[in-house]
VOBA-1610 file (N, C-alpha, C; in pm, whole numbers, padded with zeros to 5 digits, always signed):
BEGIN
Unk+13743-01619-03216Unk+13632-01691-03280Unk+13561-01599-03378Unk+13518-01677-03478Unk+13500-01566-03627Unk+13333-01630-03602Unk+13248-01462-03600Unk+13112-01501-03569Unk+13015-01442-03685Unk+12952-01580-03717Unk+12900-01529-03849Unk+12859-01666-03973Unk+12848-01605-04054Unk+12806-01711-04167Unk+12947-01602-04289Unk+13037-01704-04325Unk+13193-01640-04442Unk+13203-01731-04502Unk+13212-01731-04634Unk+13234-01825-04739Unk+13370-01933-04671Unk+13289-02085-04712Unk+13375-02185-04639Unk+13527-02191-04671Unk+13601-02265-04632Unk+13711-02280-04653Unk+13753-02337-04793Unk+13711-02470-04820Unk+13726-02461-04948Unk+13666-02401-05052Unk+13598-02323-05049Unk+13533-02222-05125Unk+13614-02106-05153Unk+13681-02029-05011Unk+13803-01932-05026Unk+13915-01953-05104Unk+13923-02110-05086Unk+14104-02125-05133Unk+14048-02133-05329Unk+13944-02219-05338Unk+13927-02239-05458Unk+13921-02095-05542Unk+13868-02028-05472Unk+13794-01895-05559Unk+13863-01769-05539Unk+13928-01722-05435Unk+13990-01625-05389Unk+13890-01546-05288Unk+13791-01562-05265Unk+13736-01456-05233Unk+13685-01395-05125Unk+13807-01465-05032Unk+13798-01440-04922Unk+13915-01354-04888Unk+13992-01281-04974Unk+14128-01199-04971Unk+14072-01061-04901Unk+14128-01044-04800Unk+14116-00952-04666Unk+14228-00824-04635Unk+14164-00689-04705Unk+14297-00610-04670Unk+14286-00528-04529Unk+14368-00498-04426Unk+14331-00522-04288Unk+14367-00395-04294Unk+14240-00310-04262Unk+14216-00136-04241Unk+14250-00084-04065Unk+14197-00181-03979Unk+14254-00168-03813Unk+14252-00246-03750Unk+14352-00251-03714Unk+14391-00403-03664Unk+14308-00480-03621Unk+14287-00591-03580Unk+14146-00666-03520Unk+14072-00676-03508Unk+14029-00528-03567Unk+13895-00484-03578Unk+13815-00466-03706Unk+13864-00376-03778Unk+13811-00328-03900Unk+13845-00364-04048Unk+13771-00457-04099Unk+13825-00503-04214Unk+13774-00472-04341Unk+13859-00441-04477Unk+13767-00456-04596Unk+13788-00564-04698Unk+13715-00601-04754Unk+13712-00689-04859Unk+13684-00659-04967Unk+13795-00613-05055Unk+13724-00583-05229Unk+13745-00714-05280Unk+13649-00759-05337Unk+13689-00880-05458Unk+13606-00882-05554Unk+13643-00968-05724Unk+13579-00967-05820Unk+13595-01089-05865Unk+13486-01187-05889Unk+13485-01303-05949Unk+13456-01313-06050Unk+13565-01307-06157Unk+13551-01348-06272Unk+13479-01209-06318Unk+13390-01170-06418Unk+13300-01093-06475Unk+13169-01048-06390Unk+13145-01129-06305Unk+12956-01173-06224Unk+13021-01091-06129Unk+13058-01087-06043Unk+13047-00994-05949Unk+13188-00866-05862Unk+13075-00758-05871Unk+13196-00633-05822Unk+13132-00610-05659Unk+13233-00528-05572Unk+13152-00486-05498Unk+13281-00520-05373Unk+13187-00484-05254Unk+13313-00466-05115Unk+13185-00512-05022Unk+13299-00568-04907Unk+13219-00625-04795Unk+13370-00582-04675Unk+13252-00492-04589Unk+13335-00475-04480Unk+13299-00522-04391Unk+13395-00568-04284Unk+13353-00663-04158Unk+13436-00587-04032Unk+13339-00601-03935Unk+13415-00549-03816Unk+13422-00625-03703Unk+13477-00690-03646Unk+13464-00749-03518Unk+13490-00689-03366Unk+13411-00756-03327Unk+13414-00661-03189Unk+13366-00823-03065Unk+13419-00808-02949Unk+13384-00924-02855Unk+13254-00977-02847Unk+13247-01055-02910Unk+13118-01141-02909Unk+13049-01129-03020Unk+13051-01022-03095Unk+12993-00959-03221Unk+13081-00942-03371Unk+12978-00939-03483Unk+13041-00879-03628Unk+12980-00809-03676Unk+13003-00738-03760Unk+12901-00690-03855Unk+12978-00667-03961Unk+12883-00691-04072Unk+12916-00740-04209Unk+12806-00623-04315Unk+12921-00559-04377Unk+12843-00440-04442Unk+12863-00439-04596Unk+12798-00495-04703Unk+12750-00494-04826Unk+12735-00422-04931Unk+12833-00371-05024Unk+12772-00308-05138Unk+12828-00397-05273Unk+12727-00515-05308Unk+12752-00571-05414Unk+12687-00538-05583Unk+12721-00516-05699Unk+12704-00559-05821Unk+12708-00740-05906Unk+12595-00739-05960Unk+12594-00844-06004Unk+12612-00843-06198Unk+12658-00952-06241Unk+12608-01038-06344Unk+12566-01149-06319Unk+12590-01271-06400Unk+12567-01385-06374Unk+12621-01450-06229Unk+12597-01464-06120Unk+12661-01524-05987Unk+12637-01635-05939Unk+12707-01666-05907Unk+12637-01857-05886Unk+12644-01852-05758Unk+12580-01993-05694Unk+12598-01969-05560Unk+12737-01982-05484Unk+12739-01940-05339Unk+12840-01952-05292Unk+12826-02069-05160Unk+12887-02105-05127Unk+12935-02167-05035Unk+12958-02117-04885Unk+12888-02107-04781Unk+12916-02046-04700Unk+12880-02123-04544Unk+12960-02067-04452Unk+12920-02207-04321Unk+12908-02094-04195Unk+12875-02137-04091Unk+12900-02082-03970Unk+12976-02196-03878Unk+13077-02146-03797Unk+13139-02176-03738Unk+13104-02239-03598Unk+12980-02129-03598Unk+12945-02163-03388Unk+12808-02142-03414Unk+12735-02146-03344Unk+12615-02139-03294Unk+12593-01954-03213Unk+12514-01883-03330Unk+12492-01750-03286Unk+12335-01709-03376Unk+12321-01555-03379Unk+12181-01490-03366Unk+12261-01393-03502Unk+12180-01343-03615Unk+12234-01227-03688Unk+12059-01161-03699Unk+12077-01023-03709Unk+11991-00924-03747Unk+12021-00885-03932Unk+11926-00923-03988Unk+12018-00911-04149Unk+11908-00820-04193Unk+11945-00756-04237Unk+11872-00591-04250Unk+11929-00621-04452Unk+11781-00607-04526Unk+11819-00603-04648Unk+11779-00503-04752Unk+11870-00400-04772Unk+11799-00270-04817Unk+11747-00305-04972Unk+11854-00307-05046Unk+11832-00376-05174Unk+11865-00504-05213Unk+11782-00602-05338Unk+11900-00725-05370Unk+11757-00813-05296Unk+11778-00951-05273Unk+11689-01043-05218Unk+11822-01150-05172Unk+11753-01208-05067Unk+11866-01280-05021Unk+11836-01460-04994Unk+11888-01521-04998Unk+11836-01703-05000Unk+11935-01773-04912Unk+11947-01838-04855Unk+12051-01958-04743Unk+11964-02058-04775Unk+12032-02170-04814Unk+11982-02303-04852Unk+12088-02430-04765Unk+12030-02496-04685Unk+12172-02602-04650Unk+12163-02698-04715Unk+12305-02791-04716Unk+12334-02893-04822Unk+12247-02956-04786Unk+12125-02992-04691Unk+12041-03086-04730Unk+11919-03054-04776Unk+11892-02932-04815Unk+11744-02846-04852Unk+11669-02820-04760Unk+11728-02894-04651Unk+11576-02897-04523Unk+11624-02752-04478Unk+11681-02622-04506Unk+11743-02547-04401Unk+11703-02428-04535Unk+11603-02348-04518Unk+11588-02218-04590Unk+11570-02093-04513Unk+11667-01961-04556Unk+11603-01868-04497Unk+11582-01768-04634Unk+11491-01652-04661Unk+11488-01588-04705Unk+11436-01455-04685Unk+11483-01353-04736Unk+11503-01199-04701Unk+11517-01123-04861Unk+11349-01069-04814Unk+11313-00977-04922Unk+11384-00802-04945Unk+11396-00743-05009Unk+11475-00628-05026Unk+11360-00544-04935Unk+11415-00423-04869Unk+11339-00339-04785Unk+11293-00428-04642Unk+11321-00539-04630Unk+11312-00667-04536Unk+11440-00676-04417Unk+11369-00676-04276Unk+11462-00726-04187Unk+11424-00841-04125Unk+11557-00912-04063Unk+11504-01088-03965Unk+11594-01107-03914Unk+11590-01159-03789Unk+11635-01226-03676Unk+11642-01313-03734Unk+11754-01436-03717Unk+11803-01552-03728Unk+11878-01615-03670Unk+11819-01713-03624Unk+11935-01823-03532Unk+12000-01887-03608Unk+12147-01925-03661Unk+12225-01964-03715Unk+12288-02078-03605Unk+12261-02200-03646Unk+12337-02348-03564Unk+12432-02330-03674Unk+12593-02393-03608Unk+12681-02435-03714Unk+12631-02520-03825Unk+12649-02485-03913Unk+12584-02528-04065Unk+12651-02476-04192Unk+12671-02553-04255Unk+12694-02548-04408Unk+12617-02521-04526Unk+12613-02446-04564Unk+12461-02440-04756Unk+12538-02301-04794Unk+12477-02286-04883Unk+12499-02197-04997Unk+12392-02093-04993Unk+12445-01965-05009Unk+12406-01826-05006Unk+12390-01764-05137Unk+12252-01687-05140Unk+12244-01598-05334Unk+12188-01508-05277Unk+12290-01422-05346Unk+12293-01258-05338Unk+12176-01277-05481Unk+12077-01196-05461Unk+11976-01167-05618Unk+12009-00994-05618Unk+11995-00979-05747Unk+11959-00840-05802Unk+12058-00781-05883Unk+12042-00651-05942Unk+12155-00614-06005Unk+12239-00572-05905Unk+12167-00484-05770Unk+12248-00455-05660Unk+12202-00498-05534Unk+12287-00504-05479Unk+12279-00604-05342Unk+12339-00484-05216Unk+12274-00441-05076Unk+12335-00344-04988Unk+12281-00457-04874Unk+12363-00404-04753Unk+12301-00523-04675Unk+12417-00451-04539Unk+12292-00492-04427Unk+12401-00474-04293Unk+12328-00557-04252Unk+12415-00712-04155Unk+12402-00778-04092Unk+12509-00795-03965Unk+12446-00822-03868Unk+12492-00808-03733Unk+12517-00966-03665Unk+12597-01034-03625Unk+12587-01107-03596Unk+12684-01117-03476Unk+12600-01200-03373Unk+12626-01178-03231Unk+12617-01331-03149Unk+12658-01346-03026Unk+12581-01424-02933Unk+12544-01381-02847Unk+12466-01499-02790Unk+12398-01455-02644Unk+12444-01409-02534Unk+12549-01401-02520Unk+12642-01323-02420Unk+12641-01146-02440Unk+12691-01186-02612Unk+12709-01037-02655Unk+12533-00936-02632Unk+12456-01012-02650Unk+12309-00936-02594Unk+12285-00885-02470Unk+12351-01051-02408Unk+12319-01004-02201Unk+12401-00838-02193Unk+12499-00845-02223Unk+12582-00801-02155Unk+12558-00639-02220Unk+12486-00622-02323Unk+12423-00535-02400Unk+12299-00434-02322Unk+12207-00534-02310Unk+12053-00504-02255Unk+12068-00535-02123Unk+12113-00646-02063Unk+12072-00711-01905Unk+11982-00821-01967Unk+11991-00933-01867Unk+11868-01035-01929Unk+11709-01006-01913Unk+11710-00854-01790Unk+11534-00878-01765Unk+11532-00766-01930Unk+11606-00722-01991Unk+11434-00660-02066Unk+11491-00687-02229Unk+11539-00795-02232Unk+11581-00843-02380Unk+11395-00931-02359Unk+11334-00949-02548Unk+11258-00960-02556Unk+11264-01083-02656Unk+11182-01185-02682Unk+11156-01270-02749Unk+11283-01402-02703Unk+11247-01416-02560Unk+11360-01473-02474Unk+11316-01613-02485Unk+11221-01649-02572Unk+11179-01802-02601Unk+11276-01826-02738Unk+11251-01762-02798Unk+11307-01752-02924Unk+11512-01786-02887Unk+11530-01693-02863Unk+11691-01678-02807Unk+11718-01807-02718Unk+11624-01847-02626Unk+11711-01964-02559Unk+11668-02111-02636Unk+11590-02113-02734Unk+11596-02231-02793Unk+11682-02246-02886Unk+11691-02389-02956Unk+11862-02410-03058Unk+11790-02549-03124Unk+11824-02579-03236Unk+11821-02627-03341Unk+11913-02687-03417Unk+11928-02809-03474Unk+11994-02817-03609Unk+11955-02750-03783Unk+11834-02698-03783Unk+11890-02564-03878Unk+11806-02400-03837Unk+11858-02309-03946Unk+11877-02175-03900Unk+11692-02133-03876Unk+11674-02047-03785Unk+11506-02042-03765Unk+11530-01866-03735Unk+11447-01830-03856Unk+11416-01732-03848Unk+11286-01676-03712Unk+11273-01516-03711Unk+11185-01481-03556Unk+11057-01470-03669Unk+11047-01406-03738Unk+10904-01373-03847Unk+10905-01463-03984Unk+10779-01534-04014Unk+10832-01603-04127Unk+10860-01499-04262Unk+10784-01374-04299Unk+10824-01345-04399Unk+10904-01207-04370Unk+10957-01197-04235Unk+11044-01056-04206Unk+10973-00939-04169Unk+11025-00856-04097Unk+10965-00718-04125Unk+11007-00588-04215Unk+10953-00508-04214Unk+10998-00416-04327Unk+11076-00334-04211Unk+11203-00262-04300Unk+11273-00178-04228Unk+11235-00037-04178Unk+11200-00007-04084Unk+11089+00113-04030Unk+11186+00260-04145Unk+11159+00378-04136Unk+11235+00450-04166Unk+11321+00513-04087Unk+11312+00526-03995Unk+11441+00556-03877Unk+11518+00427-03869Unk+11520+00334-03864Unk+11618+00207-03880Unk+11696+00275-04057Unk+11655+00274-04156Unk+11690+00283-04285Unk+11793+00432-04271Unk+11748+00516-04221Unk+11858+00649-04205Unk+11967+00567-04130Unk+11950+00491-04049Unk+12032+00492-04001Unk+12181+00425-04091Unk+12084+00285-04103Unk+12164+00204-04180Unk+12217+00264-04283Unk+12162+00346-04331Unk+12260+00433-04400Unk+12374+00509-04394Unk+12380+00552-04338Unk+12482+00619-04217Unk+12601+00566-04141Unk+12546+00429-04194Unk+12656+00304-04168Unk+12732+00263-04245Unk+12602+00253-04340Unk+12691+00227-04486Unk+12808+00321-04586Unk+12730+00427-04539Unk+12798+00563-04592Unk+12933+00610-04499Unk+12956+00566-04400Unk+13058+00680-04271Unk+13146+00726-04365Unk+13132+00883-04348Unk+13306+00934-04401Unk+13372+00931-04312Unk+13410+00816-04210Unk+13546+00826-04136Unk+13623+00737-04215Unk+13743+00740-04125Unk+13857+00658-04206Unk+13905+00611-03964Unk+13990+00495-04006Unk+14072+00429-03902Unk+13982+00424-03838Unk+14009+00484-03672Unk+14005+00431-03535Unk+13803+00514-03543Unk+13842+00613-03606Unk+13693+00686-03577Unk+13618+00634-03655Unk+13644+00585-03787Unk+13501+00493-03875Unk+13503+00357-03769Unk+13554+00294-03694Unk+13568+00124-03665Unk+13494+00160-03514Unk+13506+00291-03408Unk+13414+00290-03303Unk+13302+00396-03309Unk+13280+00419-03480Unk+13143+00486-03488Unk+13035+00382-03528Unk+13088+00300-03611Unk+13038+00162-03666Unk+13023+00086-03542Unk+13094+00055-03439Unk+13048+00002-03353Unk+12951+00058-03240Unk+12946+00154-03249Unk+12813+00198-03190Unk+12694+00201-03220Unk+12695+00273-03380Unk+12566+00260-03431Unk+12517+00125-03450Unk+12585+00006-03443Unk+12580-00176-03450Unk+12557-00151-03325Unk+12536-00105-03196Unk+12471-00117-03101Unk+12335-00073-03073Unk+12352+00038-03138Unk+12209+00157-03120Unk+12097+00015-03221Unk+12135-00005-03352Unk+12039-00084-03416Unk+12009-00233-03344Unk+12080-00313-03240Unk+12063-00398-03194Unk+11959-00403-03052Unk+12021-00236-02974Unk+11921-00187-02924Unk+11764-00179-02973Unk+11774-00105-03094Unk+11682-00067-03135Unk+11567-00212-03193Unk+11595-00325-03216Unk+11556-00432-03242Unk+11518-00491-03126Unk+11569-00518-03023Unk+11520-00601-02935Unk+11449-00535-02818Unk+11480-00370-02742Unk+11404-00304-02653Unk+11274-00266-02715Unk+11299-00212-02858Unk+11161-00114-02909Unk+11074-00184-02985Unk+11075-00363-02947Unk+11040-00421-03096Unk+10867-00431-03046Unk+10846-00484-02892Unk+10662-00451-02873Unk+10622-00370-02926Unk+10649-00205-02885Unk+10557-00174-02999Unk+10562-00153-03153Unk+10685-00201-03209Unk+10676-00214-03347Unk+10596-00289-03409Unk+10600-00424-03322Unk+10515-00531-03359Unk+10390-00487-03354Unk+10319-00388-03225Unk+10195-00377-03276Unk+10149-00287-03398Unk+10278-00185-03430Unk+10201-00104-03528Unk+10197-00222-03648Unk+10306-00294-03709Unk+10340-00395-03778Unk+10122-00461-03792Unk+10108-00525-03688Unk+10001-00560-03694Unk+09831-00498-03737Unk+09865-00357-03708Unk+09737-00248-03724Unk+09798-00237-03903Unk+09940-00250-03937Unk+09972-00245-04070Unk+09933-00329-04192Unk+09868-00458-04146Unk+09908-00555-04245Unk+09786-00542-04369Unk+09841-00563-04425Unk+09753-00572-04565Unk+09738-00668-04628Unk+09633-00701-04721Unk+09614-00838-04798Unk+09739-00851-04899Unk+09809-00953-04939Unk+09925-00973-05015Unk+09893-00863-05121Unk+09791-00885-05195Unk+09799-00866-05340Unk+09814-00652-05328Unk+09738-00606-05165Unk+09778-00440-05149Unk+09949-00449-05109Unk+09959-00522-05063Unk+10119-00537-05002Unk+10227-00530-05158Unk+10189-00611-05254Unk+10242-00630-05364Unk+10234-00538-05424Unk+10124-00457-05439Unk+10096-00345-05525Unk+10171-00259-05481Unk+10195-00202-05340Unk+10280-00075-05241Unk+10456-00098-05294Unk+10456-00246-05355Unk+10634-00260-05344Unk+10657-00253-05493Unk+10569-00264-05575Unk+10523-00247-05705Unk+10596-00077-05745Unk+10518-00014-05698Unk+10518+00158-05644Unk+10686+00149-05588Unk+10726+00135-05506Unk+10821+00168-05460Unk+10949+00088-05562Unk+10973-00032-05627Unk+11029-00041-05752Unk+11034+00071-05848Unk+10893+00127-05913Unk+10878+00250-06001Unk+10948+00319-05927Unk+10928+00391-05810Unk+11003+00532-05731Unk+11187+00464-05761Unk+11216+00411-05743Unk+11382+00345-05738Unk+11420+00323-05828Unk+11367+00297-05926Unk+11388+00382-06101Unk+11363+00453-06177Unk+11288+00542-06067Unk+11254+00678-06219Unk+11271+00794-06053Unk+11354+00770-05999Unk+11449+00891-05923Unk+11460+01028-05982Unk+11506+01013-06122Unk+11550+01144-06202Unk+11407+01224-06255Unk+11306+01170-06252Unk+11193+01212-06283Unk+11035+01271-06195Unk+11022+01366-06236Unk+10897+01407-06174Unk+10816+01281-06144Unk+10782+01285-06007Unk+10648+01158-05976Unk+10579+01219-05923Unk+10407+01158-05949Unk+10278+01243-05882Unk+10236+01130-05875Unk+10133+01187-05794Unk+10065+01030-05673Unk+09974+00971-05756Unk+09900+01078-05882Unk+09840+01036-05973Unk+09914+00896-06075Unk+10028+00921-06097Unk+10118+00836-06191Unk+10114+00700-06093Unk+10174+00759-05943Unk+10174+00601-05895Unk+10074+00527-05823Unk+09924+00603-05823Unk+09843+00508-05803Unk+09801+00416-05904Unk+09850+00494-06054Unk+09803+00406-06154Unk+09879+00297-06186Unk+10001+00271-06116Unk+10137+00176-06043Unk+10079+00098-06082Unk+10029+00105-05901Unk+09946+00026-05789Unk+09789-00014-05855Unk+09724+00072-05935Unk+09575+00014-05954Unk+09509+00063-05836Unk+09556+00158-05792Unk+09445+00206-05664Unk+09447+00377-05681Unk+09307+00414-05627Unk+09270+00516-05653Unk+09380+00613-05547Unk+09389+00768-05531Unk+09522+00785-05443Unk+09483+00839-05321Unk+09339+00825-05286Unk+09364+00777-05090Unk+09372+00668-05084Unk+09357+00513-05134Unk+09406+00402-05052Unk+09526+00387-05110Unk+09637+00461-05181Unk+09732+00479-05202Unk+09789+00563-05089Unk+09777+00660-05038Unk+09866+00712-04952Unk+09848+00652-04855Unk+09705+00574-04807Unk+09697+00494-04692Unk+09777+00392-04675Unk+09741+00313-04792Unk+09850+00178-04784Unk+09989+00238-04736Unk+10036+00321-04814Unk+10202+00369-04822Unk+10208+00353-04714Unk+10124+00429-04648Unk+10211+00506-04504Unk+10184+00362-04369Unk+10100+00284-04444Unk+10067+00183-04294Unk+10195+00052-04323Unk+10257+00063-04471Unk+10371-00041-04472Unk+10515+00033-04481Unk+10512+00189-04520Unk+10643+00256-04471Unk+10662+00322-04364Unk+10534+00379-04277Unk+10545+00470-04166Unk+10567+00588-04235Unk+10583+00655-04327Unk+10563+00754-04383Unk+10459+00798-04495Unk+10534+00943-04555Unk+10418+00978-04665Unk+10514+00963-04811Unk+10421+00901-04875Unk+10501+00886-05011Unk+10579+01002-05074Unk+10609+01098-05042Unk+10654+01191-05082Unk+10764+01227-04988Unk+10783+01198-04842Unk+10918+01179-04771Unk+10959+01082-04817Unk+10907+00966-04859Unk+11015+00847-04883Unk+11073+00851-05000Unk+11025+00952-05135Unk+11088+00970-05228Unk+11219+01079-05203Unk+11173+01168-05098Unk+11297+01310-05108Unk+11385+01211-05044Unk+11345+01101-04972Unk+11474+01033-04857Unk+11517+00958-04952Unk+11474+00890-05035Unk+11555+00795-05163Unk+11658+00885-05204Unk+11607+00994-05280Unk+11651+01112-05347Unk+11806+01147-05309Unk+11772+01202-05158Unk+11890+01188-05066Unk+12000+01103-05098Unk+11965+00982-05024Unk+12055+00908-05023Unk+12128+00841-05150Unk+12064+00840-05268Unk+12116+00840-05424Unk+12214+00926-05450Unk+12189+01030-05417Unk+12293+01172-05426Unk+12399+01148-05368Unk+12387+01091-05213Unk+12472+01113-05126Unk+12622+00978-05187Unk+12565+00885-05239Unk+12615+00825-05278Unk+12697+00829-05403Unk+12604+00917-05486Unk+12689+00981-05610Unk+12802+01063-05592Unk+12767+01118-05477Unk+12883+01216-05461Unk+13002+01182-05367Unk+12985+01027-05300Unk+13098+00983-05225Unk+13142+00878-05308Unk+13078+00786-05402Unk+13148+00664-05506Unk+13197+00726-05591Unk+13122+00833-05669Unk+13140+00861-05815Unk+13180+01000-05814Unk+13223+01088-05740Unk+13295+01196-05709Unk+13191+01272-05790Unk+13035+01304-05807Unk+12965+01372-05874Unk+13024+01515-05776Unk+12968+01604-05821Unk+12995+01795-05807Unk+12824+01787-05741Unk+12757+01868-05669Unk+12701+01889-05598Unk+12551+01912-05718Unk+12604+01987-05767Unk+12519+02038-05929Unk+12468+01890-06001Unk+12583+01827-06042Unk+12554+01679-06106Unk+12461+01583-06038Unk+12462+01546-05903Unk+12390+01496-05835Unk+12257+01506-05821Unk+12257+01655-05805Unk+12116+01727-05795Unk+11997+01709-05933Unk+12073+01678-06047Unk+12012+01709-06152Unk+11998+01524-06140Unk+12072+01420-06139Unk+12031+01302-06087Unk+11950+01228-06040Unk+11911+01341-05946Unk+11794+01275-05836Unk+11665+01342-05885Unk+11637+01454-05984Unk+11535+01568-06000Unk+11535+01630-05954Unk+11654+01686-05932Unk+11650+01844-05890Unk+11726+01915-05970Unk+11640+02007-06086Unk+11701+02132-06157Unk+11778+02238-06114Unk+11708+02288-06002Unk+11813+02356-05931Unk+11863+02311-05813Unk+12000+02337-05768Unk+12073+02311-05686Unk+12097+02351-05568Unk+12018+02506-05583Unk+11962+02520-05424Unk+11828+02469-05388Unk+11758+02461-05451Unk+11649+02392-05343Unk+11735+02208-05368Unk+11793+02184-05407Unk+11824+02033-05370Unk+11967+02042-05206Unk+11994+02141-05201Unk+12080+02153-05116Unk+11982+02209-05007Unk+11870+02255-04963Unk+11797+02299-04904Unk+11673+02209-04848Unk+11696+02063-04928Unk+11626+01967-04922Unk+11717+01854-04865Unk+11848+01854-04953Unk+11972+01783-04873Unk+11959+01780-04742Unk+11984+01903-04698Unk+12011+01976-04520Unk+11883+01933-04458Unk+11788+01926-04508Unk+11611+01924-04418Unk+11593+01740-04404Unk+11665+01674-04487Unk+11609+01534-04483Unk+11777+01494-04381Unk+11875+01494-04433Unk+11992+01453-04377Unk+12089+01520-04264Unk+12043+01611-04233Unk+12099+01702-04098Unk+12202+01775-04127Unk+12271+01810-04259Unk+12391+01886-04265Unk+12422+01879-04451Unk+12483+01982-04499Unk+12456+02016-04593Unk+12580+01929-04681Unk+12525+01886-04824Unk+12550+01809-04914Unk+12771+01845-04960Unk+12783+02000-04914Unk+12914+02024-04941Unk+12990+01970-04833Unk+12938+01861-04737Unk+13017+01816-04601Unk+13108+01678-04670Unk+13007+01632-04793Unk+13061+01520-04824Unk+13174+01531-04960Unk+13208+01675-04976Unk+13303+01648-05093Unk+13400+01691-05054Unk+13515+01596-05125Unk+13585+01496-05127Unk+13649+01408-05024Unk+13556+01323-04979Unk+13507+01236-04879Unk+13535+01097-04977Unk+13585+01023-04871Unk+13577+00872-04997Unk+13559+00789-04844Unk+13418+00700-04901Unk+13447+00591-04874Unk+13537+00525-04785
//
């Protein structure tokens, strides 16, 4: 049984784009495909008993929607780093949506609608499971939001209406997922663990997330301003930033600038830039075969030892682990 929301059947045959090259057996799959001009990019899927997970690195042009169904009646965790995400069912009554830096629980009833990837880039790990695959995970006494899980629907019902933001220990991680330099049997049961640790990590640790979540919240228009700021930081990577530049983002002076930051990222604006930093690099140097030097100068770093000295302090092991590493 294929668990999940996958472009429908006649949607595959029409379009191709459901062509599957099979990395381990039953388990570990990748998907490169390109439609037409609008879209590049890979989607890997892994299955495991009771569970999938579906891992994202898309490019866009023009993309239209797609077509996509679920099969059975299950739960996905859709974790959305970059990109914005939409599910619409063929009768309109059925919306979910998922903002970039945004995670959500979703109950998925068998259903039919159409899915839009937004942005120029789209990253995404979604987990999708049933209720078995949880019990048998946690135990039933200390799985949490057990109202939520045993009710069912004819369409998909999200747990938060507008999501939560992805803490920063969830985001290393997911990274780490996205990134594995394994290859075979050791990328397909490292991936399946860390798809445990984050499922863990969602449903045992979520009380008190929820309360910091709550001591967090801010009026839309500070909320807007903080993601405002963090757009600027995700395009001007290569450039010196001071808190001065991005309170003038935001329109706020720079203590309720570092305040806000840190009560909607859990950090200080200045770890979440070296951790962007990071992971930009890390990526340059496993897609685009950058040299250690090239990267560094990428992210703003002139020299290449303190970016390798910053590498090692944010990511646990030094930047020459990943060359020539592919994907």
């Amino acid at each position: 049984m294929r668990i999940g929301l996958f472009p429908s059947e006649e949607y595959s045959v029409k379009n191709g784009v459901d062509s599957i090259e099979l990395i381990h057996e039953n388990a570990f799959k990748t998907e490169v495909f390109k439609i037409g001009k609008s879209i590049n990019g890979s989607k890997h899927e892994l299955r495991v008993d009771g569970a999938t997970v579906l891992l994202r690195k898309l490019s866009f042009g023009n993309f239209s929607d797609v077509q996509y169904e679920s099969s059975c009646s299950c739960f996905g965790i859709h974790f959305l780093l970059e990109g914005n995400y939409e599910f619409t069912g063929l009768e309109n009554k059925a919306k979910v949506n998922i903002d970039s830096g945004f995670y959500n629980i979703i109950q998925w009833p068998n259903i039919l609608g159409t899915q839009k990837f937004k942005g120029l880039d789209y990253i995404s790990v979604e987990i999708f499971f049933i209720k078995e695959f949880l019990e048998d995970l946690l135990g039933t006494e200390h799985i949490t939001f057990k109202d939520f899980l045993n009710s069912s629907g004819k369409y998909p019902r999200s747990l938060w209406e507008k999501g939560q933001p992805i803490p920063e220990r969830l985001r290393v991680l997911l990274l780490e997922i996205l990134n594995c330099p394994y290859t075979g049997k050791a990328k397909t049961n490292y991936i399946e663990s860390q798809m445990r640790c984050l499922v863990i990590e969602a449903f045992l640790k979520k009380e008190n997330c929820i309360d910091e979540i709550k001591k967090a919240q801010l009026p839309a228009m500070d909320y807007e301003a903080i993601e405002k700021v963090v757009s600027h930081i995700q395009q001007n990577l290569k450039l010196k930033l001071t808190i001065k530049e991005l309170s003038e983002v935001a329109g706020f002076n720079t203590t309720k600038l570092k305040n806000c930051f840190k009560k909607v990222h859990q950090t200080t604006i200045f770890k979440f830039i070296t951790q962007l930093r990071m992971e930009k690099a890390k990526l340059l140097i496993l897609e685009q075969n950058f040299t250690i030097a090239q990267a560094s100068y990428e992210v703003g770093y002139s020299n290449p030892q303190h970016f390798t000295v910053a590498f090692k302090k944010s990511m646990g092991y030094l930047p020459s682990k990943l060359l020539g590493t592919t994907l």
